[in-house]
Every structure is written in C-alpha cells, then in structure tokens.
N, CA, C and O atoms as CSV, one atom per row, in Angstrom:
chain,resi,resn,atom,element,x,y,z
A,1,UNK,N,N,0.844,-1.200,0.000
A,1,UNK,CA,C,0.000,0.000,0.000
A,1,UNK,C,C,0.872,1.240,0.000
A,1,UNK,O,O,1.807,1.332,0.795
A,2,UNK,N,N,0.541,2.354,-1.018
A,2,UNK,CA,C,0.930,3.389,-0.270
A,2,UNK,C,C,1.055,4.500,0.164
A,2,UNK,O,O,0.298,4.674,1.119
A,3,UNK,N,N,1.740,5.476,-0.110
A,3,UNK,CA,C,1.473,6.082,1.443
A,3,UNK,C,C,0.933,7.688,0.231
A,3,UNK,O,O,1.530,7.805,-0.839
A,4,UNK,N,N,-0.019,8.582,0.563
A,4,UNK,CA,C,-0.229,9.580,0.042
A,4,UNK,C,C,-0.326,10.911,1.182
A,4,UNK,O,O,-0.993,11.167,2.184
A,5,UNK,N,N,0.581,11.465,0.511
A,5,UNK,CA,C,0.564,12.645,1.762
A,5,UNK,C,C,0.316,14.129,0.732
A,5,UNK,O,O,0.257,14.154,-0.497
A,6,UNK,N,N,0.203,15.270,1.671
A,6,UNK,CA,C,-0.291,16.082,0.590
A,6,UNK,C,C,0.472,17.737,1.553
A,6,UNK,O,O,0.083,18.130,2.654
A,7,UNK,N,N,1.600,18.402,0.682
A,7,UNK,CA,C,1.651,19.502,1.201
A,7,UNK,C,C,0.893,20.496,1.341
A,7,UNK,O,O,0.009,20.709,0.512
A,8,UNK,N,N,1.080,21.293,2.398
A,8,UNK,CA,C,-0.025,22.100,3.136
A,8,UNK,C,C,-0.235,22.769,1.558
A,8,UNK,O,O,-1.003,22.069,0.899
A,9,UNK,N,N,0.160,23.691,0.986
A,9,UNK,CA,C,-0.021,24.368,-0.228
A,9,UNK,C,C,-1.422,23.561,-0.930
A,9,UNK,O,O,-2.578,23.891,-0.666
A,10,UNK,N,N,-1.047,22.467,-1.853
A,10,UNK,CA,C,-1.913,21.750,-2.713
A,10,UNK,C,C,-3.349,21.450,-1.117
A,10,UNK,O,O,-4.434,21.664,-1.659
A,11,UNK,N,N,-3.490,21.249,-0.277
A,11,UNK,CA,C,-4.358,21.263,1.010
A,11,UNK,C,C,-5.051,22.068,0.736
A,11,UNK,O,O,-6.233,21.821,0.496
A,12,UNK,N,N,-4.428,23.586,0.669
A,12,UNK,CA,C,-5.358,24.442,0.575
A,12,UNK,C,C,-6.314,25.007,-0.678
A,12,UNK,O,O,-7.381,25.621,-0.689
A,13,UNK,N,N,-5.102,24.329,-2.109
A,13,UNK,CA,C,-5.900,24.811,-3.553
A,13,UNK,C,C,-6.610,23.443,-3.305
A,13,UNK,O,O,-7.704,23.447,-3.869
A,14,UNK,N,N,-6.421,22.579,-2.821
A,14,UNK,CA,C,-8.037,21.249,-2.939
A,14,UNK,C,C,-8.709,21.818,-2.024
A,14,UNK,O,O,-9.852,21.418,-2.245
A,15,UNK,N,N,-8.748,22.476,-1.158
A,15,UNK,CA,C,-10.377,22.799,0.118
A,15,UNK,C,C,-11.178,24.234,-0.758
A,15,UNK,O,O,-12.392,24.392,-0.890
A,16,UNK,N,N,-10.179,25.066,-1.218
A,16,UNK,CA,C,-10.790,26.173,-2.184
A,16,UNK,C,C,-11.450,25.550,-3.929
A,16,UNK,O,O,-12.429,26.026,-4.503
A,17,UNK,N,N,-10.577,24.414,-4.442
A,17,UNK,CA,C,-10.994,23.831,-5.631
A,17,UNK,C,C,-12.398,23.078,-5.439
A,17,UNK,O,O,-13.372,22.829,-6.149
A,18,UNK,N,N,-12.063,22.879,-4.316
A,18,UNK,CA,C,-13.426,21.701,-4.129
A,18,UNK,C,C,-14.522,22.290,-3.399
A,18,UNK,O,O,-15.459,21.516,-3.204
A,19,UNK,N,N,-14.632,23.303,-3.005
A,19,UNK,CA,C,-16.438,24.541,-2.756
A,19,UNK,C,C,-16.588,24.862,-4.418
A,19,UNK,O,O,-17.750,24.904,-4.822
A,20,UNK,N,N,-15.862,25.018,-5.092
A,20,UNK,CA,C,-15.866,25.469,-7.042
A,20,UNK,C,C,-16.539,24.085,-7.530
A,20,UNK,O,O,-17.645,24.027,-8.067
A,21,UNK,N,N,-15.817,23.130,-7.298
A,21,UNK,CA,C,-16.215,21.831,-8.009
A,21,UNK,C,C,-16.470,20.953,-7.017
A,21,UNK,O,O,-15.665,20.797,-6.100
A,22,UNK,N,N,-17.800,20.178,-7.103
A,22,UNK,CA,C,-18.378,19.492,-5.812
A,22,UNK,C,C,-17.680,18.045,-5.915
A,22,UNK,O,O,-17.119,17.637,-4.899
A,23,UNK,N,N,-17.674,17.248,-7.059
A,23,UNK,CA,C,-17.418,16.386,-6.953
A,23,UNK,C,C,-15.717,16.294,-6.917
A,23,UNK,O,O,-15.391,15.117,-7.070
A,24,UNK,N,N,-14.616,17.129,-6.770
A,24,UNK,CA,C,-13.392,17.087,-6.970
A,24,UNK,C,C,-12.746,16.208,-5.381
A,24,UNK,O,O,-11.523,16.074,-5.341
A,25,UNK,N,N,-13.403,15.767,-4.405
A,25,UNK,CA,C,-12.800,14.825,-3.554
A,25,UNK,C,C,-13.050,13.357,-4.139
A,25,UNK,O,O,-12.193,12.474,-4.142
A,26,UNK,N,N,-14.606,13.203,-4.732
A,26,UNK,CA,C,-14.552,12.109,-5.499
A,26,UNK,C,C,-13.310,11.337,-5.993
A,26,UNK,O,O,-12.693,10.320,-5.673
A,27,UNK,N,N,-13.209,12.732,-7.338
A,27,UNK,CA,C,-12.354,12.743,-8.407
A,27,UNK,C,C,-10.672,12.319,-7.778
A,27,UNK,O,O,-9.836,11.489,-8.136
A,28,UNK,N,N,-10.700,12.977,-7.082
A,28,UNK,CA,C,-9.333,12.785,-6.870
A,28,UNK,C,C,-9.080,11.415,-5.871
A,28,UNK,O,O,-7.886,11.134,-5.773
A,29,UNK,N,N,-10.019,10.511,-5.108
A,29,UNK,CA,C,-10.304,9.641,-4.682
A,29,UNK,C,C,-9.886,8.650,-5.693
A,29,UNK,O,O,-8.971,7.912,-5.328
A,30,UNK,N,N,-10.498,8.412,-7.255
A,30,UNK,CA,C,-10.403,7.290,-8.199
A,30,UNK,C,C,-9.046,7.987,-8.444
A,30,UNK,O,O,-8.164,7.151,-8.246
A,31,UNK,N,N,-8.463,9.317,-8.834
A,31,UNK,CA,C,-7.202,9.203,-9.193
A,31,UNK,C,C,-6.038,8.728,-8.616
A,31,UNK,O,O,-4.969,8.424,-9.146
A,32,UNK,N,N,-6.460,8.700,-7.216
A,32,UNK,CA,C,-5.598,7.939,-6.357
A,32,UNK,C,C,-5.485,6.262,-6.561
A,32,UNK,O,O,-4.522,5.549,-6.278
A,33,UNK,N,N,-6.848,5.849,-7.174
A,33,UNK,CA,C,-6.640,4.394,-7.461
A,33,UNK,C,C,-5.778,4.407,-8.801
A,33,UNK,O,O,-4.772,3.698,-8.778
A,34,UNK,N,N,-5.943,4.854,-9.526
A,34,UNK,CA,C,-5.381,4.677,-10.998
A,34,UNK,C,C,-3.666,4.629,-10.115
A,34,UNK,O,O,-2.966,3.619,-10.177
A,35,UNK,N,N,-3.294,5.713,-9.458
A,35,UNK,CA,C,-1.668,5.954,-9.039
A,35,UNK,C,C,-1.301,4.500,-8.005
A,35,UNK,O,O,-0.145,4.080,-8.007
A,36,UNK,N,N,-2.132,3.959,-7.343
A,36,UNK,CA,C,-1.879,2.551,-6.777
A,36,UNK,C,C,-1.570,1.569,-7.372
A,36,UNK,O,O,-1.010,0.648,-6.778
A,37,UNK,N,N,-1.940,1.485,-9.106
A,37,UNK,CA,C,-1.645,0.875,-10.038
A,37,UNK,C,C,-0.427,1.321,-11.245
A,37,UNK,O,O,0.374,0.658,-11.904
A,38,UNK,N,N,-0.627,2.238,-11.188
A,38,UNK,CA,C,0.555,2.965,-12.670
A,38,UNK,C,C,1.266,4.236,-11.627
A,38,UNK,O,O,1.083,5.360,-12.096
A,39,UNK,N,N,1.950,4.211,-10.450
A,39,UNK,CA,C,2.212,5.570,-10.264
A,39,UNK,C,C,3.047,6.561,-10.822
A,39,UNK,O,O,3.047,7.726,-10.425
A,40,UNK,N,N,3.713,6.159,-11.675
A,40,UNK,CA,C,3.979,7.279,-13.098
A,40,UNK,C,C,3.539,7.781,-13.951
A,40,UNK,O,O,3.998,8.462,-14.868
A,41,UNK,N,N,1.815,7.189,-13.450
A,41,UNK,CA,C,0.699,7.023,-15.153
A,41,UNK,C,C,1.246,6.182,-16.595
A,41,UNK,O,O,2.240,5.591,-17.016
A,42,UNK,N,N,0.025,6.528,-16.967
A,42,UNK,CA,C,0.317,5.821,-18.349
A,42,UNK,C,C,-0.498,6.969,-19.223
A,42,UNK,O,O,-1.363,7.728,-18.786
A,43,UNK,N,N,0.025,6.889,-20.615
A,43,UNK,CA,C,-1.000,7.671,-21.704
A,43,UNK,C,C,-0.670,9.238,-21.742
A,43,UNK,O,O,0.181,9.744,-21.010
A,44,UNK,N,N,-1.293,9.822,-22.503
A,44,UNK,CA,C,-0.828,11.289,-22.322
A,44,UNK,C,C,-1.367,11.928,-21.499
A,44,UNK,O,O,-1.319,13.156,-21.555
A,45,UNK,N,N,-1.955,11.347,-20.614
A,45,UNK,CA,C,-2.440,11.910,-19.382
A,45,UNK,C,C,-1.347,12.317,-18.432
A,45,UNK,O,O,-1.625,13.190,-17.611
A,46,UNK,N,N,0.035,11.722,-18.438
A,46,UNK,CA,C,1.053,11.937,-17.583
A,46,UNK,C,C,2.243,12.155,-18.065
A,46,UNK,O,O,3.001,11.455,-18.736
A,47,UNK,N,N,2.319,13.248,-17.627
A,47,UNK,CA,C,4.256,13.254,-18.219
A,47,UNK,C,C,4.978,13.591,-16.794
A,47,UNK,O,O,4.481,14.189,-15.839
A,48,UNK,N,N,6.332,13.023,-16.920
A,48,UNK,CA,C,7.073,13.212,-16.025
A,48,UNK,C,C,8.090,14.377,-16.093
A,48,UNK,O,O,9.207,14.186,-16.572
A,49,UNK,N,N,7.757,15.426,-15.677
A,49,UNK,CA,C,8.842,16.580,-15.712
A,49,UNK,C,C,10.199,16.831,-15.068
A,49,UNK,O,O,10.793,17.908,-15.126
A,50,UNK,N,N,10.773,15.382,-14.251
A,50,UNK,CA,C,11.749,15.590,-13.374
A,50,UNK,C,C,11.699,14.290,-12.940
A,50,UNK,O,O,10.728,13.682,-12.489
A,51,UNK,N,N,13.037,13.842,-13.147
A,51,UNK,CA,C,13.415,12.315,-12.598
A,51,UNK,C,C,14.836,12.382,-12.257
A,51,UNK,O,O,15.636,13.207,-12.697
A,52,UNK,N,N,15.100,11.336,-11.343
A,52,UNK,CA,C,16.057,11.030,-10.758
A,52,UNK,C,C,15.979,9.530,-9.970
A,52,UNK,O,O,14.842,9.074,-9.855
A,53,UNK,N,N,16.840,8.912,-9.545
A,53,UNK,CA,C,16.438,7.600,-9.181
A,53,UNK,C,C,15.791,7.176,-8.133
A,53,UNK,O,O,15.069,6.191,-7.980
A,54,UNK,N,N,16.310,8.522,-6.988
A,54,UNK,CA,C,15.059,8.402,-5.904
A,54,UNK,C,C,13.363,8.903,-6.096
A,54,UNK,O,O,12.328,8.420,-5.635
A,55,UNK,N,N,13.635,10.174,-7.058
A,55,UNK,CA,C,12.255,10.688,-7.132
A,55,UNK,C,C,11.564,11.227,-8.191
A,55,UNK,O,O,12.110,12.084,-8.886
A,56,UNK,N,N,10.327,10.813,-8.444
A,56,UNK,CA,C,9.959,11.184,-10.304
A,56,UNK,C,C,8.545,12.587,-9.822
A,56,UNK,O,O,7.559,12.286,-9.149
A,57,UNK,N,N,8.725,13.581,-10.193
A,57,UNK,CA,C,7.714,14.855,-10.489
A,57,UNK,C,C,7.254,14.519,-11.666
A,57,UNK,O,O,8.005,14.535,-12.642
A,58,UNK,N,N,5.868,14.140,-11.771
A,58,UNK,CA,C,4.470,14.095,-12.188
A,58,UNK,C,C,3.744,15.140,-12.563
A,58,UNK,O,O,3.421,15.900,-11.651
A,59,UNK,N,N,3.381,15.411,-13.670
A,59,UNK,CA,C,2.590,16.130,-14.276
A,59,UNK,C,C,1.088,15.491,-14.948
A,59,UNK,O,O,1.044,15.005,-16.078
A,60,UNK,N,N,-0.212,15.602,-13.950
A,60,UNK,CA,C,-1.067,14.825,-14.885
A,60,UNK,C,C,-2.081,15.430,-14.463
A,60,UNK,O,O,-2.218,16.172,-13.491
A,61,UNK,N,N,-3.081,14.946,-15.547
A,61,UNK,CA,C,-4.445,15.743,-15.952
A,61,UNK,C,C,-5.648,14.053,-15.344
A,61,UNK,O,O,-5.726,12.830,-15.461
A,62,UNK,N,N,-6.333,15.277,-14.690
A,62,UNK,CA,C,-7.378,14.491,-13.424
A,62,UNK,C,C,-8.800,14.656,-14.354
A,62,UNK,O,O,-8.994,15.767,-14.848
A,63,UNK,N,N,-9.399,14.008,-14.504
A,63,UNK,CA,C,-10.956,14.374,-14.834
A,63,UNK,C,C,-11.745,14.859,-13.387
A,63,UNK,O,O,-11.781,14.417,-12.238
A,64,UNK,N,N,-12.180,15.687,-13.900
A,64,UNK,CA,C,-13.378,15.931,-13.002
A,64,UNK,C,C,-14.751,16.232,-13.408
A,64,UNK,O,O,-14.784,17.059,-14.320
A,65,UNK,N,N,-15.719,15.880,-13.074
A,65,UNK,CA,C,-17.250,15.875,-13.277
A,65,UNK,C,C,-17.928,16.842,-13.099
A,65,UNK,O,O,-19.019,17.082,-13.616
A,66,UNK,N,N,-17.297,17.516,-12.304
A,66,UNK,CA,C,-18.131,18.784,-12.003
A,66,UNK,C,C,-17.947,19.948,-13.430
A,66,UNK,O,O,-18.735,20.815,-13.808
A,67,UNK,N,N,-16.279,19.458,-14.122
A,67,UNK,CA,C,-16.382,20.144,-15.457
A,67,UNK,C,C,-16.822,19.337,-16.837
A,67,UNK,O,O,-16.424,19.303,-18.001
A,68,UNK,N,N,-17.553,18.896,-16.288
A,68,UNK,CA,C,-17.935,17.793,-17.492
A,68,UNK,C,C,-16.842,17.276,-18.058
A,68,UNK,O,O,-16.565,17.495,-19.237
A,69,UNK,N,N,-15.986,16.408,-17.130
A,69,UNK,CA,C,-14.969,15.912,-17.313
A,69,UNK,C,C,-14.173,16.621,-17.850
A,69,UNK,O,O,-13.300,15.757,-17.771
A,70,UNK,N,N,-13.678,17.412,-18.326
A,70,UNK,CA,C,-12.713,18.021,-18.400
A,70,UNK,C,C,-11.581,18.203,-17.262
A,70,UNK,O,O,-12.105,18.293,-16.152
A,71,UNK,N,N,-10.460,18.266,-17.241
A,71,UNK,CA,C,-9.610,17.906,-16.543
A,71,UNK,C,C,-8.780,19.299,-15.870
A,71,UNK,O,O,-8.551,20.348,-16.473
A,72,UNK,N,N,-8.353,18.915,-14.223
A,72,UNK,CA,C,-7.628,19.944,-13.659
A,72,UNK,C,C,-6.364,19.040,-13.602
A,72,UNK,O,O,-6.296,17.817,-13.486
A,73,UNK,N,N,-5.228,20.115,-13.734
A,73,UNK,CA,C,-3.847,19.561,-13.726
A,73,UNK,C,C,-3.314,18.862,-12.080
A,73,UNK,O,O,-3.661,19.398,-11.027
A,74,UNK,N,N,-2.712,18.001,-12.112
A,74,UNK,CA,C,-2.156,17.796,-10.653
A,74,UNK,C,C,-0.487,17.794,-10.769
A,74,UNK,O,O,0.069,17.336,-11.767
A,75,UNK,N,N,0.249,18.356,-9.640
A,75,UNK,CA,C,1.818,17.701,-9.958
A,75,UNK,C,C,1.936,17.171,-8.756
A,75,UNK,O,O,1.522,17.773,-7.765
A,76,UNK,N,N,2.635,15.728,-8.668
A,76,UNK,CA,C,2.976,15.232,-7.370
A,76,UNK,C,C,4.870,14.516,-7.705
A,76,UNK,O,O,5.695,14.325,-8.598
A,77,UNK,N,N,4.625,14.365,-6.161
A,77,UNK,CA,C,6.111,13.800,-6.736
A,77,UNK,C,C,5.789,11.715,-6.347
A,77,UNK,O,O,4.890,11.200,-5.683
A,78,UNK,N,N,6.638,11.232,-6.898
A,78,UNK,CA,C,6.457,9.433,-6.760
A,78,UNK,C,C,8.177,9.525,-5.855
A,78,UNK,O,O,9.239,10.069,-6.157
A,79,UNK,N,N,7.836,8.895,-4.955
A,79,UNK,CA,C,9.282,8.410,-4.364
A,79,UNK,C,C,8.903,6.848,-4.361
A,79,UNK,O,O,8.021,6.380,-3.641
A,80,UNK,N,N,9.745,6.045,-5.331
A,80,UNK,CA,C,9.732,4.972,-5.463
A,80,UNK,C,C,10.008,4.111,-3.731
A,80,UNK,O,O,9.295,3.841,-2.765
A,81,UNK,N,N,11.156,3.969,-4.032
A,81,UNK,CA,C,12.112,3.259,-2.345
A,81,UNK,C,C,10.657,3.491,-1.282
A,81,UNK,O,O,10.123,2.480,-0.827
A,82,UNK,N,N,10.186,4.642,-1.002
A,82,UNK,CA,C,8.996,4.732,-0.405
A,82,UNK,C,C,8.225,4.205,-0.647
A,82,UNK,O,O,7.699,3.548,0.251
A,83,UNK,N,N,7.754,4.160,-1.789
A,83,UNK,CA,C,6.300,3.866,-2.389
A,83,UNK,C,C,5.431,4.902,-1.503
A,83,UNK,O,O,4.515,4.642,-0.724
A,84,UNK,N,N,6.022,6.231,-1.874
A,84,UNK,CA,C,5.037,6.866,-1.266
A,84,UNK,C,C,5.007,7.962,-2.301
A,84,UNK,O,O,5.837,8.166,-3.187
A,85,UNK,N,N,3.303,8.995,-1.885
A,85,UNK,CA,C,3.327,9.759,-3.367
A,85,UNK,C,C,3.051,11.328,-3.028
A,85,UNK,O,O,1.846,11.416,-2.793
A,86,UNK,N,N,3.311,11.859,-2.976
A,86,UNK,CA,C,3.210,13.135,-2.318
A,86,UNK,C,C,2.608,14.833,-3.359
A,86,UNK,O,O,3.265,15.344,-4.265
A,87,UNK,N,N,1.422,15.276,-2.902
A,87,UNK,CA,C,0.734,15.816,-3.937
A,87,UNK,C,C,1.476,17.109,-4.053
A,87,UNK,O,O,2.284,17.045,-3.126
A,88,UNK,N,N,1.607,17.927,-4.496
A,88,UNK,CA,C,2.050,19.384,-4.644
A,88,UNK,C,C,1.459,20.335,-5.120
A,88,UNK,O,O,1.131,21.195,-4.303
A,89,UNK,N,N,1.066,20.586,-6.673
A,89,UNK,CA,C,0.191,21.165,-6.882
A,89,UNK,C,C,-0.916,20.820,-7.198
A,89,UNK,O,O,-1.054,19.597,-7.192
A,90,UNK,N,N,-2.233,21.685,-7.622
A,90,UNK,CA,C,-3.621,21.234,-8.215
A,90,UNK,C,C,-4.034,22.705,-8.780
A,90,UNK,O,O,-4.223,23.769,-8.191
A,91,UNK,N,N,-4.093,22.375,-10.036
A,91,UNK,CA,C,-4.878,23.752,-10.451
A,91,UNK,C,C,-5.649,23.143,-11.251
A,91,UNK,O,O,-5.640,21.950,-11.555
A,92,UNK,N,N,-6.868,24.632,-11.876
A,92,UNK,CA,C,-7.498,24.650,-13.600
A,92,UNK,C,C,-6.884,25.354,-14.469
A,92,UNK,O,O,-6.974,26.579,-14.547
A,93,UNK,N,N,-6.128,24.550,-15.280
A,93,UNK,CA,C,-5.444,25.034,-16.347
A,93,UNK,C,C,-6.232,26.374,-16.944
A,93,UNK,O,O,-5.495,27.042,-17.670
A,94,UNK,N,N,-7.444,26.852,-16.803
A,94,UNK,CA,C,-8.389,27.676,-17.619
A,94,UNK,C,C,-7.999,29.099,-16.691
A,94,UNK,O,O,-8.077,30.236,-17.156
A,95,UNK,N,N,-7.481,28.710,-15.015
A,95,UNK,CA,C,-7.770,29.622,-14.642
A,95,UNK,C,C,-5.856,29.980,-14.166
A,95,UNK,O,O,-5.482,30.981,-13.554
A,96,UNK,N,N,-5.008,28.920,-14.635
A,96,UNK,CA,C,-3.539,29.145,-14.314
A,96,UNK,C,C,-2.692,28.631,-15.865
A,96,UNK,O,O,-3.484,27.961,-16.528
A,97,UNK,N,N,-1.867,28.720,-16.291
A,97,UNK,CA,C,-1.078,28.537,-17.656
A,97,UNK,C,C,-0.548,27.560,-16.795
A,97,UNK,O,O,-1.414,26.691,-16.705
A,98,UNK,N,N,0.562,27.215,-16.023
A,98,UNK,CA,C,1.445,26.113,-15.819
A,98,UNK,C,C,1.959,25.878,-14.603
A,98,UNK,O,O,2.507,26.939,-14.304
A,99,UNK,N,N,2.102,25.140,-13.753
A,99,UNK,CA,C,2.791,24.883,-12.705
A,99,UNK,C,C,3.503,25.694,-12.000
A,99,UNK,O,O,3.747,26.686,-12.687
A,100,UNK,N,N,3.932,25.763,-11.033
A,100,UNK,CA,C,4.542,26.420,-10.271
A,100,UNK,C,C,6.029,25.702,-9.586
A,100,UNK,O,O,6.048,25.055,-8.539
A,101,UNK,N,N,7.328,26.022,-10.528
A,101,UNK,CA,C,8.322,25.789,-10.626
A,101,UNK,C,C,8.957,25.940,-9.525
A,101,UNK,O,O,9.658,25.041,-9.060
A,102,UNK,N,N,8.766,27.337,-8.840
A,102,UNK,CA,C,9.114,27.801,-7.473
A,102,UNK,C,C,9.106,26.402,-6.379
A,102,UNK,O,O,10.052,25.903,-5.770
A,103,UNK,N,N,7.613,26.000,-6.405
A,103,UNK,CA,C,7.266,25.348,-5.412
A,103,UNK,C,C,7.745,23.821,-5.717
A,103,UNK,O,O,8.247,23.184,-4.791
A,104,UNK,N,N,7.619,23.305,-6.829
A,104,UNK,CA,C,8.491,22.221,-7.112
A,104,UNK,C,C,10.171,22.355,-7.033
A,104,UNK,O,O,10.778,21.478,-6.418
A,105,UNK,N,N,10.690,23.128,-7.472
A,105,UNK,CA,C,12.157,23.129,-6.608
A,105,UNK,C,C,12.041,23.201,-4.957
A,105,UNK,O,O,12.567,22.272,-4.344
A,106,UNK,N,N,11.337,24.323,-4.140
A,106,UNK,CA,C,11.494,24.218,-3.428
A,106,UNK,C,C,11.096,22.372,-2.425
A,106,UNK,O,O,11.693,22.037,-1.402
A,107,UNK,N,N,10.356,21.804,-2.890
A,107,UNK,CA,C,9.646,20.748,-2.759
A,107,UNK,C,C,11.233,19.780,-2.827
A,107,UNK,O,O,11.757,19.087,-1.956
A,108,UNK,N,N,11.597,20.041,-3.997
A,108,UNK,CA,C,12.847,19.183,-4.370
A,108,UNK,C,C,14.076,19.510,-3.386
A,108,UNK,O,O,14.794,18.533,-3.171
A,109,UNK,N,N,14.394,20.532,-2.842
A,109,UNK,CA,C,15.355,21.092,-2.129
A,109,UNK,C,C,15.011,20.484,-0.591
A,109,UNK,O,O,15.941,19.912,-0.021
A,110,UNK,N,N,13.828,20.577,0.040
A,110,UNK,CA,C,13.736,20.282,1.145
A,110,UNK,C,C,13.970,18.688,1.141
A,110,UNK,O,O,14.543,18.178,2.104
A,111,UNK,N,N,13.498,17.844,-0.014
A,111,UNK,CA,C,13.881,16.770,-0.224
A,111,UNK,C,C,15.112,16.148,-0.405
A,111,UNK,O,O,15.358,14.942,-0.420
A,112,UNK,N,N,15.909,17.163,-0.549
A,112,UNK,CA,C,17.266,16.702,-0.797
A,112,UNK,C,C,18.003,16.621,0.685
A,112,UNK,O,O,18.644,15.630,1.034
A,113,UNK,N,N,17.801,17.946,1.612
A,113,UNK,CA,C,17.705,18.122,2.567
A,113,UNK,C,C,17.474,16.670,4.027
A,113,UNK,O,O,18.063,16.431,5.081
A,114,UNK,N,N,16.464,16.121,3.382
A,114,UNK,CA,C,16.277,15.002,5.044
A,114,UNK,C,C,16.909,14.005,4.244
A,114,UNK,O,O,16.824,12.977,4.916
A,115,UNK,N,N,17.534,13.730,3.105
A,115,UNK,CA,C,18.208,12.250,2.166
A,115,UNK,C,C,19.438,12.397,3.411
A,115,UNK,O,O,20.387,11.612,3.438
C-alpha cells in the first residue's frame, strides 16, 4: 500500500478547488486508485517533468465531473524506495497557464535536505 501525503499548499488549492467543483474529492479519490496501479501514469495523461532515481515529479491531468470531465492539472512527486506519493500542486489550467516551478524546486530542495 501506499502512502499519500499532501503539502499544506496543494491542502489548501483542494479545500478552495473543491467549494468550485463538488465532486473534486470524489475525483481525486479514483485518481488515487489509478496511481496505486501505474504511479507514473500511463498515456498522455502523464508526463514526467523531473526524474532522478530516488524521485519522479508528475505532471497529470485528473478528470473531473463537475467540469464535465474536463480535466484539472495535478503535480505530485512518486518516491519509489517509499512507495510513497506526495501531492504538490492542483490547479485549472483555464484559470492558471502552468505549474509552479518555485514550489516544485522548493519541494525538491527540502527533499534533498532530510536524504
């Protein structure tokens, strides 16, 4: 099994994303099953923007229902050796252009940090 943890940041764009979109705890509930099975994804639903042998940054597109499926972006990171998966960002691409680089380095730095 494993382990999903979620920095305070992405905490707070899912409690504000999800009064916008009702069903987005659902949603992100089954996306968590799909990552128990493929946690790198599969398909063009996922690209990996950052790898290394301890840790792969995830870039993938979530359906959600509340947009008539249309999809909000997620970035998490996969720490294999863990098997654990750790969320970072969550946006709507409609309402942000791209990720937040800042917070994924910094994400990566503190990580380098407790190795």
């Amino acid at each position: 099994m494993k382990n999903f943890n979620f920095l305070p940041e992405f905490r707070r764009e899912l409690k504000k994303l999800s009064r916008k979109y009702g069903t987005l705890n659902d949603d992100l509930k089954l996306f968590k099953e799909v990552l128990l099975s493929s946690p790198t994804g599969f398909g063009n639903n996922f690209t990996v923007i950052h790898s290394t042998k301890i840790i792969k940054i995830v870039k993938a597109r979530m359906a959600c229902r509340s947009l008539r499926n249309r999809s909000l972006r997620i970035i998490y990171a996969y720490v294999e050796h863990e098997e654990k998966i750790e969320f970072i960002e969550i946006y709507y691409k409609g309402n942000k252009e791209n990720e937040n680089l800042g917070r994924i380095k910094g994400y990566l730095k503190s990580v380098a940090k407790s190795d």
